[in-house]
DRENDO-1510 file (C-alpha; in Angstrom, 1 decimal, always signed):
<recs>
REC; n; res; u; v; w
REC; 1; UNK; +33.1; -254.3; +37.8 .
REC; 2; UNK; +31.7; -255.9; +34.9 .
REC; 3; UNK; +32.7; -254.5; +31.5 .
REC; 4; UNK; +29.9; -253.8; +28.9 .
REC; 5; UNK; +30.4; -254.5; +25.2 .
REC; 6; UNK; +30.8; -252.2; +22.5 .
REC; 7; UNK; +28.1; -251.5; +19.8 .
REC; 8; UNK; +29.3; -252.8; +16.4 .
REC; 9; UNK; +28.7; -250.9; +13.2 .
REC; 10; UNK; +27.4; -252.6; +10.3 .
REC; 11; UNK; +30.2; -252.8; +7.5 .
REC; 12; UNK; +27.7; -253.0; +5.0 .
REC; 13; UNK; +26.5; -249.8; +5.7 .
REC; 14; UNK; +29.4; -247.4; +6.4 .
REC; 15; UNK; +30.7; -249.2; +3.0 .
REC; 16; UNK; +27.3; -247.4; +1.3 .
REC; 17; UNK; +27.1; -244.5; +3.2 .
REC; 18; UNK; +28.6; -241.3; +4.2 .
REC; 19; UNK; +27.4; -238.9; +7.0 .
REC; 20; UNK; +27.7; -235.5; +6.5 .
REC; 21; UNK; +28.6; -232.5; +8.7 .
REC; 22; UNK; +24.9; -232.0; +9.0 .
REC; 23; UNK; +23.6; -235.1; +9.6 .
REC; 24; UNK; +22.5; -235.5; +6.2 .
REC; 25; UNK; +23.0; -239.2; +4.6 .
REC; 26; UNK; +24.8; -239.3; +1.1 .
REC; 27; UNK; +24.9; -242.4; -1.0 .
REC; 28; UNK; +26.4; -243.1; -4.7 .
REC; 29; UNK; +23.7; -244.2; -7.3 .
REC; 30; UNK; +23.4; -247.7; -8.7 .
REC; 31; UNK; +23.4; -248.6; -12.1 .
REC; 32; UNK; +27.0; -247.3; -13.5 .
REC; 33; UNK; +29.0; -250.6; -13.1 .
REC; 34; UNK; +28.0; -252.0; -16.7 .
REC; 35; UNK; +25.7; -252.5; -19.4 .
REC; 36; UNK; +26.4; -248.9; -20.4 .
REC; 37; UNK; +26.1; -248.8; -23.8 .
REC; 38; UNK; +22.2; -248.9; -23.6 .
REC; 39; UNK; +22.1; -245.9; -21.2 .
REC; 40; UNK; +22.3; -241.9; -22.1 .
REC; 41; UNK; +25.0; -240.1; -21.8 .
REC; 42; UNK; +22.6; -237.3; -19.6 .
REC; 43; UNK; +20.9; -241.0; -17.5 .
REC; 44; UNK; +25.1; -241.8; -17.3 .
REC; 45; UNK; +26.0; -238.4; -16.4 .
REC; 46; UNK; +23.0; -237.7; -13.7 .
REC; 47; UNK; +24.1; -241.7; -12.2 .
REC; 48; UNK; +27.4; -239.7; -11.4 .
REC; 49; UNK; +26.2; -237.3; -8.7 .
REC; 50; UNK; +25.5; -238.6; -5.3 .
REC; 51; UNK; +22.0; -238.6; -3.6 .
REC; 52; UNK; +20.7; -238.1; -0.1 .
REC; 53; UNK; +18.5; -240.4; +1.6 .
REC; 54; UNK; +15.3; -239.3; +3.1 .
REC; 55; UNK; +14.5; -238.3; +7.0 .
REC; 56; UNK; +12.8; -241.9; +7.2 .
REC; 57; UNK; +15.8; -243.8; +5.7 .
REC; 58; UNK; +18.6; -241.6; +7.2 .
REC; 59; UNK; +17.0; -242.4; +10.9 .
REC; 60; UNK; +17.5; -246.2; +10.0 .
REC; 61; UNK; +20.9; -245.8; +8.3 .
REC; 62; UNK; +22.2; -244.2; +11.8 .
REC; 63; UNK; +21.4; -246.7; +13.5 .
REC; 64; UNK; +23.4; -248.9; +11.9 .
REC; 65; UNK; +26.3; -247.0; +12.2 .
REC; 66; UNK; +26.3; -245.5; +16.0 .
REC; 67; UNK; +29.4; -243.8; +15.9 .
REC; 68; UNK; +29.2; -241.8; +12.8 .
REC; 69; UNK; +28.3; -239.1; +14.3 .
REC; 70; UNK; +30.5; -238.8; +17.0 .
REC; 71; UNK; +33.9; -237.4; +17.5 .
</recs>
């Protein structure tokens, strides 16, 4: 009997992205590594919540990671 291979998960992707209990996608926003001192305190302070990826993007980001979901 001939073994099949497993499917690998991107590391990229389940480094940038977190599935949540309802299949939404959350991600952290860019642009709060450096060069602050230019930036707002409210562009600073909105940079600090998470976002959620859209319906077209989350489909994609899945299938990167095939066993997020699971378990």
């Amino acid at each position: 009997m001939a073994k099949t291979g497993k499917m690998k998960t991107k590391r990229a992707a389940a480094k940038r992205y977190h599935i949540t209990g309802s299949g939404k996608v959350t991600y952290k926003k860019q642009g709060l590594r450096h060069i602050l001192t230019k930036k707002g305190a409210k562009q600073r302070r909105r940079l600090r919540l998470g976002a959620t990826l859209s319906p077209v993007e989350t489909k994609r980001v899945k299938q990167l990671m095939p066993y997020a979901m699971k378990g």
